[in-house]
MILOGU-491709 format. One record per residue (C-alpha): residue number from 1; chain; x, y, z. Coordinates in pm, 1 decimal, decimal comma. Example, Ala and Ser with C-alpha at 12.3 -4.5 7.8 and 13.67 -1.06 7.14 Angstrom:
REM residues 2
  pos  unit        c1        c2        c3
    1     A    1230,0    -450,0     780,0
    2     A    1367,0    -106,0     714,0
REM end
This chain:
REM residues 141
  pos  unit        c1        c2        c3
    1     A       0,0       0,0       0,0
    2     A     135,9     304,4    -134,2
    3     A      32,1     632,6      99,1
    4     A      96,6    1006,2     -32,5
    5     A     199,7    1218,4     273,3
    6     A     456,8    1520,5     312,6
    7     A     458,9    1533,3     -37,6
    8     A     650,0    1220,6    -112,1
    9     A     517,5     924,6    -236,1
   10     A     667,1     605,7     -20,4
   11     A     590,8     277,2     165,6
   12     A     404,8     400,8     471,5
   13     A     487,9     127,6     699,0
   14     A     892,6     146,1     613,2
   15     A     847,6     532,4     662,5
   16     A     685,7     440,3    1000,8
   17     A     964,9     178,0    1036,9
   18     A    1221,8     423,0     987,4
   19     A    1090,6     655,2    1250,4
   20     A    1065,1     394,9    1510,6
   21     A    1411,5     365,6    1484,6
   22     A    1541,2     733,1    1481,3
   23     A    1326,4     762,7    1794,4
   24     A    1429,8     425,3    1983,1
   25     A    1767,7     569,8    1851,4
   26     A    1687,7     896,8    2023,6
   27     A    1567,6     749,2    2347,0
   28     A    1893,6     549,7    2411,8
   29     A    2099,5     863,4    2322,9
   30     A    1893,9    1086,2    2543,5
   31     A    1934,6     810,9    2847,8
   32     A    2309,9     773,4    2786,7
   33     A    2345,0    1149,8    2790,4
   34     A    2144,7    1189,3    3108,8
   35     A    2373,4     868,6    3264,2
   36     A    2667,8    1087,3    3189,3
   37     A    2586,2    1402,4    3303,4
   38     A    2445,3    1277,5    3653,2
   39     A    2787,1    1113,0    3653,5
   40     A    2960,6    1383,3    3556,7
   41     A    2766,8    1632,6    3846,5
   42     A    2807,3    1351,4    4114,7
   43     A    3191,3    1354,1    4032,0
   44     A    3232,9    1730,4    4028,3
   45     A    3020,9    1781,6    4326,4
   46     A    3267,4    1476,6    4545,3
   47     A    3501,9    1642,3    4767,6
   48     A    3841,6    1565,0    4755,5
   49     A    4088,7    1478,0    4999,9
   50     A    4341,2    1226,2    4823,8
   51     A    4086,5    1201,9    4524,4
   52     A    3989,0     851,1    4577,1
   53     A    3617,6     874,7    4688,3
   54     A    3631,7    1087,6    4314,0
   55     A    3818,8     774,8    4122,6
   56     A    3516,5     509,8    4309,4
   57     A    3214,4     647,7    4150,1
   58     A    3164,5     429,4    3841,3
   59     A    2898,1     257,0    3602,1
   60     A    2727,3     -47,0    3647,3
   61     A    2476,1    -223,8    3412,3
   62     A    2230,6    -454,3    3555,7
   63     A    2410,9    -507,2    3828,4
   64     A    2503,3    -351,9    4166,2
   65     A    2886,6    -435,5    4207,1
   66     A    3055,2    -391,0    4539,0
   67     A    3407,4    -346,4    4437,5
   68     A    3637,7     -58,0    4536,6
   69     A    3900,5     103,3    4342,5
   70     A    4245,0     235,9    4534,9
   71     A    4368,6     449,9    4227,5
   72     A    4334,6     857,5    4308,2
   73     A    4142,7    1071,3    4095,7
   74     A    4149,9    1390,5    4234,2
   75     A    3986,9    1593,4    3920,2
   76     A    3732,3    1272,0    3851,4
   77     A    3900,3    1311,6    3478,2
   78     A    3949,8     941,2    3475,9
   79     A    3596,8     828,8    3653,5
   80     A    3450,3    1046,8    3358,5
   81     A    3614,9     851,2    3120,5
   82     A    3476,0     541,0    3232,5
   83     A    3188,3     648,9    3310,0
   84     A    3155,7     759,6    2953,0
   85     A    3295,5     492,8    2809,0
   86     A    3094,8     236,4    2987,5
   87     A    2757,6     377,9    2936,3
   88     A    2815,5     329,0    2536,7
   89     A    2658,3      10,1    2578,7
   90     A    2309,9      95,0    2744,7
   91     A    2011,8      96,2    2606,0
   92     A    1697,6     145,5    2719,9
   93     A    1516,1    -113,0    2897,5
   94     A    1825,5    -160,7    3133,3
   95     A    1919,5     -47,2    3438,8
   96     A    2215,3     173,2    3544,8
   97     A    2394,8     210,2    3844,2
   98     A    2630,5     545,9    3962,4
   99     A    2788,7     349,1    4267,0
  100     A    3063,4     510,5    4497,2
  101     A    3100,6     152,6    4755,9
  102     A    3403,2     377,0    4977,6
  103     A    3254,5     333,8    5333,6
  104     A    3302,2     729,1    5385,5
  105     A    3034,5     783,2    5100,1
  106     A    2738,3     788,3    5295,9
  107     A    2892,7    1003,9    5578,1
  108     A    2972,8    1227,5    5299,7
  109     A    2656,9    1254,4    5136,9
  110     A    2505,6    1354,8    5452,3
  111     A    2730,6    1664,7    5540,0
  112     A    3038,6    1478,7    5648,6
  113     A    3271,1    1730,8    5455,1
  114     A    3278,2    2076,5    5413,8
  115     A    3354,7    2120,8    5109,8
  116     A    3011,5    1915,4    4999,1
  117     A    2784,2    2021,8    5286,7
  118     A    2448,1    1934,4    5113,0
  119     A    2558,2    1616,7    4988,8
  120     A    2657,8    1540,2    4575,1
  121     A    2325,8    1294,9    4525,6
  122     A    2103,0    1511,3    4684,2
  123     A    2205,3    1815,5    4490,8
  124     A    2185,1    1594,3    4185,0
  125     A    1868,7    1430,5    4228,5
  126     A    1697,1    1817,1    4267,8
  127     A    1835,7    1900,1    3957,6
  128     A    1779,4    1556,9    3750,4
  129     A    1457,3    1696,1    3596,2
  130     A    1643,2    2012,9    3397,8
  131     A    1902,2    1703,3    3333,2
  132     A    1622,0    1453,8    3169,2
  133     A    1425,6    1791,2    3000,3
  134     A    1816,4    1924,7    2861,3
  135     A    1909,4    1602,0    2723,3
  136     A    1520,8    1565,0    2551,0
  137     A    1624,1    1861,4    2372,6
  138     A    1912,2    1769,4    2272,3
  139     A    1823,0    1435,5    2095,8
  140     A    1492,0    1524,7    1956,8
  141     A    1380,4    1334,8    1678,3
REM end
């Protein structure tokens, strides 16, 4: 069945086809840039001492991991990276993880440290909506 729309003649179903893709495309894109950017403000917003509560937030697919990492990271330049790197492979339908398993992370969160007094999930959780709404805008279909 041929359907005239837009001023092109084509298959209706393929052009259907086609958009279900772009926007199952677009949904992936928009979660992986949302992943990132939470990631990204959870990092920035750690305090740093020796930078390795910065170097243990990472990315975890499907699974809550309990490892640690002893490697500093006092700008978060490498947890970034991974973080970045990891979330390539997520689509939607999964579930991700931002997991910082140092035992001092809680305390931390909760006013612990001056230089975070309100926390770095907290603060990122109030903002998550503007996150989600940017990264809709950005990978509109």
């Amino acid at each position: 069945m041929q359907a005239k729309y837009g001023g092109k003649s084509g298959n209706f179903a393929l052009e259907l086809a086609k958009f279900a893709e772009q926007a199952t495309e677009a949904i992936d894109a928009s979660l992986r840039e949302i992943i990132i950017e939470v990631g990204n403000s959870l990092i920035r917003m750690s305090p740093v001492d020796s930078g390795r509560f910065r170097g243990n937030w990472h990315l975890s697919i499907d699974v809550v991991e309990s490892v640690t990492f002893n490697e500093l990271d006092p700008q978060g330049k490498e947890a970034i990276a991974a973080i970045a790197a990891a979330v390539s492979d997520f689509t939607a339908g999964q579930t991700a993880y931002l997991i910082n398993n140092l035992p001092y992370a809680i305390p931390l969160e909760y006013g612990h440290s001056t230089q975070a007094p309100q926390g770095m999930v907290r603060v990122t959780l109030a903002r998550f909506q503007a996150i989600v709404n940017q990264a809709v805008r950005n990978q509109q279909v």
